[in-house]
C-alpha positions as CSV (number, residue, x, y, z in Angstrom):
1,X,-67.1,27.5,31.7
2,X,-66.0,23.3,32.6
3,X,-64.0,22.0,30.6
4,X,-65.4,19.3,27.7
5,X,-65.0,16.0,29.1
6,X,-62.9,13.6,27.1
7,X,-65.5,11.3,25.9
8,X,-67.1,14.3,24.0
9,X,-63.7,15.5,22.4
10,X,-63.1,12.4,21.1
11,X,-66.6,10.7,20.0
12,X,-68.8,13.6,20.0
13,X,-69.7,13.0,16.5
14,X,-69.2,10.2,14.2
15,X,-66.1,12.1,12.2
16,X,-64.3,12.6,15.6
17,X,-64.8,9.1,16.5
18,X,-63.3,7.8,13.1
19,X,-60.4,9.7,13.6
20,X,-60.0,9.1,17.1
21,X,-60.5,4.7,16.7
22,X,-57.5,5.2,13.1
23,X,-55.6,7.3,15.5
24,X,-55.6,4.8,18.7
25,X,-55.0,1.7,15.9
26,X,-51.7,3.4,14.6
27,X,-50.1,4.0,17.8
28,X,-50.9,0.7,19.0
29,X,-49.7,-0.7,15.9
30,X,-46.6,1.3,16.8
31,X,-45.8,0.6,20.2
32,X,-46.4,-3.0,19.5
33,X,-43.5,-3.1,16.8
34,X,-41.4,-0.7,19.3
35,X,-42.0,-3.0,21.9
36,X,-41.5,-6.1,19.7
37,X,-37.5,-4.7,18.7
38,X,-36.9,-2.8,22.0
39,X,-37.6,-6.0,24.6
40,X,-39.4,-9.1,23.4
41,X,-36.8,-9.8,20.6
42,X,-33.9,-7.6,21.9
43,X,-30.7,-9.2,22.9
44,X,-29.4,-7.5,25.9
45,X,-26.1,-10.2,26.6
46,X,-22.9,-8.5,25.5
47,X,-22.9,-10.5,22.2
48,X,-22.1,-8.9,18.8
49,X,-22.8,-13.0,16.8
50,X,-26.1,-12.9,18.7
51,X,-27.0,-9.7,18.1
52,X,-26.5,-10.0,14.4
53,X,-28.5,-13.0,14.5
54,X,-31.4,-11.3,15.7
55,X,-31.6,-9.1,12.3
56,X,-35.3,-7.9,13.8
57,X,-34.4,-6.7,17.6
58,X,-32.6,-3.8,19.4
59,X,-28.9,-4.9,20.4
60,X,-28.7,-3.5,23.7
61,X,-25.8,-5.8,24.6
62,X,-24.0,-2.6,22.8
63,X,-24.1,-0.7,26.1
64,X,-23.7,-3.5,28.1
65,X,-20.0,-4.3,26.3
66,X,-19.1,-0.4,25.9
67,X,-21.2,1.7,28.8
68,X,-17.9,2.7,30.1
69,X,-16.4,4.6,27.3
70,X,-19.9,5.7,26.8
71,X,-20.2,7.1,30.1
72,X,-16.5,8.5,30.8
73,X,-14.7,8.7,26.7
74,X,-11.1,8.4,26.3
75,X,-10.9,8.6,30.4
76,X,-8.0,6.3,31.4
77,X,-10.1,3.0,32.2
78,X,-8.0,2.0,35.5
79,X,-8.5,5.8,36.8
80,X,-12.7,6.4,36.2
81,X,-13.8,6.4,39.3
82,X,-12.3,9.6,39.5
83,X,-14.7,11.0,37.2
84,X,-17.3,9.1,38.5
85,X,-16.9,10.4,41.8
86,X,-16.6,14.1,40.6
87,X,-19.4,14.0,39.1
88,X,-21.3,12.5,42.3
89,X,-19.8,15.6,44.2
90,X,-21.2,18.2,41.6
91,X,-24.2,16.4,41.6
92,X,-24.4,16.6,44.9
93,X,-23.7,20.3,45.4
94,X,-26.1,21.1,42.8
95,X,-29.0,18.9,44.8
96,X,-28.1,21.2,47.9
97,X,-28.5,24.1,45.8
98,X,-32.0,23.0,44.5
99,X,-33.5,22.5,48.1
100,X,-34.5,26.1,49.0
101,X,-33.9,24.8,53.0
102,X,-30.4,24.9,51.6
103,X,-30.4,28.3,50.5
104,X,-27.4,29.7,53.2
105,X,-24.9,31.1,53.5
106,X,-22.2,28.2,53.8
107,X,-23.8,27.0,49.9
108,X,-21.0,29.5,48.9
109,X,-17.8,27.1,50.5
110,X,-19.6,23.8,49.4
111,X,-19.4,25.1,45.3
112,X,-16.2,26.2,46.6
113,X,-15.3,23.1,47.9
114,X,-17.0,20.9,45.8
115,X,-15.6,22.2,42.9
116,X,-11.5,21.8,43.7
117,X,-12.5,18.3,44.8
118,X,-14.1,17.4,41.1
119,X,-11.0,19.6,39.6
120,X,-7.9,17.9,41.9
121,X,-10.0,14.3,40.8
122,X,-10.2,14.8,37.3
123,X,-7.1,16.3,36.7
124,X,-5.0,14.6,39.7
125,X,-1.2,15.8,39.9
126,X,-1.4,15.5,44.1
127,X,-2.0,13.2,46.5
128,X,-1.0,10.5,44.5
129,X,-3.0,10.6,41.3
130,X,-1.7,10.3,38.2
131,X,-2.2,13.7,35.8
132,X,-4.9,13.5,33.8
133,X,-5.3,16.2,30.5
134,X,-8.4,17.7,29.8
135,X,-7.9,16.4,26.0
136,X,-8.9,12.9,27.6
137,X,-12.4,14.3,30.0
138,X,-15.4,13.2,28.2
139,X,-18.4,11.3,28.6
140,X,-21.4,12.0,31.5
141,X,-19.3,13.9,33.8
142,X,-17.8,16.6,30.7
143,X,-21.6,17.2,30.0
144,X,-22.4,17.8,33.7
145,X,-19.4,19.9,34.3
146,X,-19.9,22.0,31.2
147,X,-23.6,22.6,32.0
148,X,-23.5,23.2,35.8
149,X,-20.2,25.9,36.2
150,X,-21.4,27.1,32.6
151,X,-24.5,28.0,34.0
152,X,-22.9,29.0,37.6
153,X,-20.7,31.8,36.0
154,X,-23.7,33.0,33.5
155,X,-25.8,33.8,35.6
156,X,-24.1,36.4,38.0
157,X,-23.0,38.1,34.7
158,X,-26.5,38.0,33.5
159,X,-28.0,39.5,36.4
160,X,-25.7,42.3,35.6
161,X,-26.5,42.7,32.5
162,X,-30.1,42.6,33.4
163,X,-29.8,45.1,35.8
164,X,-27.5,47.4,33.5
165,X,-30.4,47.2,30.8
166,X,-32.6,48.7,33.8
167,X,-30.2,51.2,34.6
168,X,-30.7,55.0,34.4
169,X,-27.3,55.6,32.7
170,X,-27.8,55.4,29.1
171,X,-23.7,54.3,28.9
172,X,-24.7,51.2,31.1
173,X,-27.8,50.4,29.0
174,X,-26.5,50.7,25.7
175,X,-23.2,48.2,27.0
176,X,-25.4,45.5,28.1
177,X,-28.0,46.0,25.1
178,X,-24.8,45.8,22.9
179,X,-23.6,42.6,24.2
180,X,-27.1,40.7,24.5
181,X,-27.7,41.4,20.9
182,X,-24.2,40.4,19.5
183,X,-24.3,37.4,21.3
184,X,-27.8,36.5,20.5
185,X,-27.4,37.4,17.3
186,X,-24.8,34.1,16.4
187,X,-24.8,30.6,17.1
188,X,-23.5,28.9,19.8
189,X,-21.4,26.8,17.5
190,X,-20.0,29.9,16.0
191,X,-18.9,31.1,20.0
192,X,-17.2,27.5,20.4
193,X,-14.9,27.9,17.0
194,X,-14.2,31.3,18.4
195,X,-13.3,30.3,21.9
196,X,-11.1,27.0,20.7
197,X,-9.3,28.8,17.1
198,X,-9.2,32.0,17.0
199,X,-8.7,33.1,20.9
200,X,-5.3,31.4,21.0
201,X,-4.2,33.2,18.1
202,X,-4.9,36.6,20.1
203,X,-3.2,34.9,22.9
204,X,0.9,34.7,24.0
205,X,2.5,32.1,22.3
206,X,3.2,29.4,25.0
207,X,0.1,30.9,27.4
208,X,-2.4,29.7,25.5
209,X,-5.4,28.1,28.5
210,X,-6.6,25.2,27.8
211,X,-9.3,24.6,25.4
212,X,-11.7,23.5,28.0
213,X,-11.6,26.6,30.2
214,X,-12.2,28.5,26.7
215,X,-14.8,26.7,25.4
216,X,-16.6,26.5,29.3
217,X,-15.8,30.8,28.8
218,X,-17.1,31.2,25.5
219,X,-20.6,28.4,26.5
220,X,-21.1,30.5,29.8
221,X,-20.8,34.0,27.7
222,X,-23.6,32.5,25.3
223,X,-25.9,31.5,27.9
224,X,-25.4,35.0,30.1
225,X,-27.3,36.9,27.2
226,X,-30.5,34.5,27.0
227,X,-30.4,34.6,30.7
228,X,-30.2,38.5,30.9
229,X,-33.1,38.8,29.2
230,X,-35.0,36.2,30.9
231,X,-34.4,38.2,34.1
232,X,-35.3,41.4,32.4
233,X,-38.7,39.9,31.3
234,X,-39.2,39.3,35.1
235,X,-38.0,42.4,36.4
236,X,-40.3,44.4,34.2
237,X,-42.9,42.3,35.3
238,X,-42.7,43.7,39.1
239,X,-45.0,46.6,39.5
240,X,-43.4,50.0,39.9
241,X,-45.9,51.1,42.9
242,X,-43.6,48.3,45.1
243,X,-39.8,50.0,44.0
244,X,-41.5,53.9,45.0
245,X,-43.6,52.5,48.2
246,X,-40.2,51.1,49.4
247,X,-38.3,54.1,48.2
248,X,-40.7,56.0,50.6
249,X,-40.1,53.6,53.5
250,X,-36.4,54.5,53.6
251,X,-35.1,51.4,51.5
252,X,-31.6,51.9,49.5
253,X,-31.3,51.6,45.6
254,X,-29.7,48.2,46.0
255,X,-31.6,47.6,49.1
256,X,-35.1,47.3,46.8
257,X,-33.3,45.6,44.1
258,X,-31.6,42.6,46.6
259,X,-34.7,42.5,48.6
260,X,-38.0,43.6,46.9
261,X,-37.4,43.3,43.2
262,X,-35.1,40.7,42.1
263,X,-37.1,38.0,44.8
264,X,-39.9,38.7,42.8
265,X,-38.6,39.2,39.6
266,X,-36.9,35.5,39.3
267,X,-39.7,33.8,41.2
268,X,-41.9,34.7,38.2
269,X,-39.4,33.6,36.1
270,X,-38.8,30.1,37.4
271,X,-40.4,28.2,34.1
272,X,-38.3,30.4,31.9
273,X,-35.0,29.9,33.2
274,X,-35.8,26.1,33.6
275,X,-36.0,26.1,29.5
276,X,-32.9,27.6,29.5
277,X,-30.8,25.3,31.9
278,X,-32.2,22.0,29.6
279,X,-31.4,23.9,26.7
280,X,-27.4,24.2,27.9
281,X,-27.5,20.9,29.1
282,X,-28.3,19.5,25.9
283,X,-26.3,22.7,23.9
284,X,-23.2,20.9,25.3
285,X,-23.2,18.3,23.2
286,X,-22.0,21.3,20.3
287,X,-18.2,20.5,22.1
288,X,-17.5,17.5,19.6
289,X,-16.9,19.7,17.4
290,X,-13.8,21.3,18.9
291,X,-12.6,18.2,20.0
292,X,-13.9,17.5,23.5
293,X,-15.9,14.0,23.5
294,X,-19.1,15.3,26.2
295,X,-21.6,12.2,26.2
296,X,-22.4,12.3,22.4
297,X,-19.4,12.5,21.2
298,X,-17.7,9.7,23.4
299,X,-20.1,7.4,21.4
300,X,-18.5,8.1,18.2
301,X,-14.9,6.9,20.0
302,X,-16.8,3.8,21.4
303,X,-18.1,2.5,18.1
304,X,-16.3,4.3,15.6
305,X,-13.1,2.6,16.0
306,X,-14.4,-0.9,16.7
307,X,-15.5,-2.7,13.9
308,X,-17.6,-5.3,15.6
309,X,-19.9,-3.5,17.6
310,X,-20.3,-0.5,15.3
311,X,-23.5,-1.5,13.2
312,X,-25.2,-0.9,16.6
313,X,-25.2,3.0,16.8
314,X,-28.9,3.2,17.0
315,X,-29.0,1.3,20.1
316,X,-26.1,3.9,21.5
317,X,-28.3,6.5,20.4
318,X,-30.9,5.9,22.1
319,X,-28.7,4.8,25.4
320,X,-27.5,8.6,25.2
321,X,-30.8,10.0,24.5
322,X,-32.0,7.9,27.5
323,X,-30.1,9.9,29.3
324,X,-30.4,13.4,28.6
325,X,-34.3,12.4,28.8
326,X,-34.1,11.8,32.5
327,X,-31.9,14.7,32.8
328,X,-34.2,16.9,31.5
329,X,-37.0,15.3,32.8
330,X,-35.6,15.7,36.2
331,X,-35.3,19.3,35.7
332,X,-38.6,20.2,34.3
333,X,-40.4,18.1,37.6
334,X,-38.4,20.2,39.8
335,X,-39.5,22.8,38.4
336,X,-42.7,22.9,38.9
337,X,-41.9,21.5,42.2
338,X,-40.4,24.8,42.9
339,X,-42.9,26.7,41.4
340,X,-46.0,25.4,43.5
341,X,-43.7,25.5,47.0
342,X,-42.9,29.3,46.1
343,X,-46.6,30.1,45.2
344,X,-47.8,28.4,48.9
345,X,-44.6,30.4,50.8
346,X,-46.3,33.7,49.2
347,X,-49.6,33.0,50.2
C-alpha cells in the first residue's frame, strides 16, 4: 500500500485544511517573534548597558564576555588550553574509535595513550605544569571526560553482565540479575550522593580518592546496568539454529560468543545503545550536585557571582543547550551512519 501523499494529509477535507492553515499561522507567528529576539534585535557585542537597553532582544554578548568560564569553569584562566587540548585528544580518540576502518588492534594504546595525555594535562605536576585539582575541572571538557571513560569502563562490565544473565549457572545469573535490578531500580542522582558522601565514610581516613574518580565509578556503574540489558535484548535476538550449527562445526563456547553471537547481537543493537550514550552525555550534568561544575553547572559560577551580566541566564541557557544539541545531534547522525554501512557490509 503507497503511502498518502502530503497534500491529502493535510487538505484532504475542509476540517484538515482548517487545522492545517491555524497550525502553519502559529508557528510562523512563532518563529517570527523567535527570530525577531534571537537575531534581528539581539545584541551580540559584549555589552551589559546595551543589552539592557534592548529590553525586547536576546543578549548574546553574555557568551561573548563569559564563553570561557562557560566552556572550562573555575579552570585557572592562564592554564586552559590545557583542557582545551585534552579534550581535542579524547575527542580525537573517540573519532578513531567511531570509524569502523579503525577498528584494530593498536585502538587499545591510543585510549591508552590518549588518556594519560588528557590526565598529565589536566592535572599537570610534570613537565613543567603547574598542579591542577580536580575540585577546579569543569566546563566542556568535565562533560566529555565523564561521558566518554564513563561509558568506556561500562561497557566491558556490561557485556559481562549480559553474558552472565545468559549463562547456564544459575549462581552467575542470579549475580548479574541482582545487580541490574538494584541499580536500575534508583536514580542516578541517588548513585552520585552515594559515590561523593557516603563511600568516603566506608573508606580509610586520609585514603579517601578523589571525588571525581568516585563519582566517574559510581556514573559508569549506573550506565553498565542499562547497557547490560541492551545487549541482552540483542543477544536474545540471535537465532539459536546459528550457536548449535557452529557448535557442530567445531567452534568453542567463547569462540561462538566472540565471533558468531556478540557481532550480531550489538549490530542489532546499534540504535539502542546510541539512546543510551546521549542519555549519559546529557545524565552528566547530575555532577553539580556534588560539587563538580560539568558544562551546566560552570554557568551558575559564570553568572551567579557577577552581578552585571546575571539577568542574562536565558541566553546562557540556551548557549549550553546549543551545545549538547550538536552533541547529540552528532551522535544520533552517526548512527544511523553506522547502521546503513553495517547493513551494506552484511549484504
Amino acid at each position: 500500500m503507497s503511502a498518502t501523499p502530503w497534500r491529502t494529509e493535510l487538505f484532504g477535507s475542509p476540517l484538515r485544511a482548517l487545522v492545517s492553515l491555524v497550525l502553519a499561522a502559529l508557528l510562523g507567528w512563532a518563529l517570527w517573534h523567535a527570530l525577531d529576539w534571537a537575531l534581528l534585535r539581539a545584541v551580540f557585542q559584549p555589552d551589559a548597558q546595551a543589552c539592557r537597553a534592548s529590553a525586547h532582544g536576546a543578549c548574546w554578548g553574555v557568551v561573548a564576555e563569559k564563553w570561557r568560564p562557560l566552556l572550562f569553569g573555575r579552570y585557572p584562566y592562564a592554564e586552559q588550553w590545557r583542557p582545551a587540548l585534552a579534550v581535542t585528544l579524547l575527542s580525537a580518540a573517540t573519532l578513531a574509535s567511531a570509524w569502523p576502518s579503525c577498528w584494530r588492534w593498536w585502538l587499545a594504546p591510543l585510549w591508552a595513550a590518549a588518556l594519560a595525555a588528557c590526565i598529565v594535562l589536566m592535572r599537570g605536576g610534570v613537565a613543567g605544569l603547574s598542579v591542577v585539582p580536580t575540585s577546579q575541572w569543569g566546563g566542556l571538557p568535565l562533560t566529555i571526560a565523564l561521558a566518554v571513560v564513563g561509558l568506556a569502563l561500562a561497557f566491558p562490565l556490561a557485556l559481562v553482565l549480559a553474558l552472565a544473565r545468559r549463562s547456564t549457572w544459575p549462581a552467575a545469573r542470579a549475580l548479574a540479575a541482582g545487580y541490574v535490578e538494584l541499580v536500575r531500580g534508583v536514580p542516578l542522582i541517588t548513585v552520585l550522593f552515594m559515590a561523593s558522601y557516603l563511600v568516603p565514610l566506608l573508606w580509610p581516613t586520609g585514603h579517601r580518592p578523589d571525588v571525581l574518580l568516585r563519582v566517574l565509578a559510581g556514573l559508569a556503574l549506573f550506565v553498565a546496568a542499562y547497557l547490560a540489558e541492551i545487549i541482552r535484548g540483542g543477544l536474545q535476538a540471535v537465532p539459536r539454529g546459528q550457536v548449535e550449527a557452529a557448535t557442530a562445526l567445531g567452534f568453542g563456547r567463547w569462540a561462538v560468543q566472540r565471533d558468531i553471537v556478540l557481532p550480531q547481537a550489538l549490530r542489532m543493537v546499534v540504535p539502542a545503545l546510541t539512546n543510551s550514550v546521549v542519555g549519559t552525555l546529557k545524565d552528566t550534568s547530575l555532577v553539580t550536585v556534588v560539587g563538580l561544575f560539568e558544562l551546566t553547572g560552570a554557568l551558575g559560577l559564570a553568572l551567579g557571582g557577577d552581578p552585571v551580566w546575571r539577568p542574562f541566564y536565558l541566553e546562557g541557557y540556551l548557549f549550553i543547550a546549543l551545545i549538547y544539541w550538536c552533541l547529540c545531534f552528532g551522535l544520533s547522525r552517526y548512527s544511523r551512519w553506522l547502521e546503513r554501512r553495517l547493513r551494506a557490509a552484511e549484504g
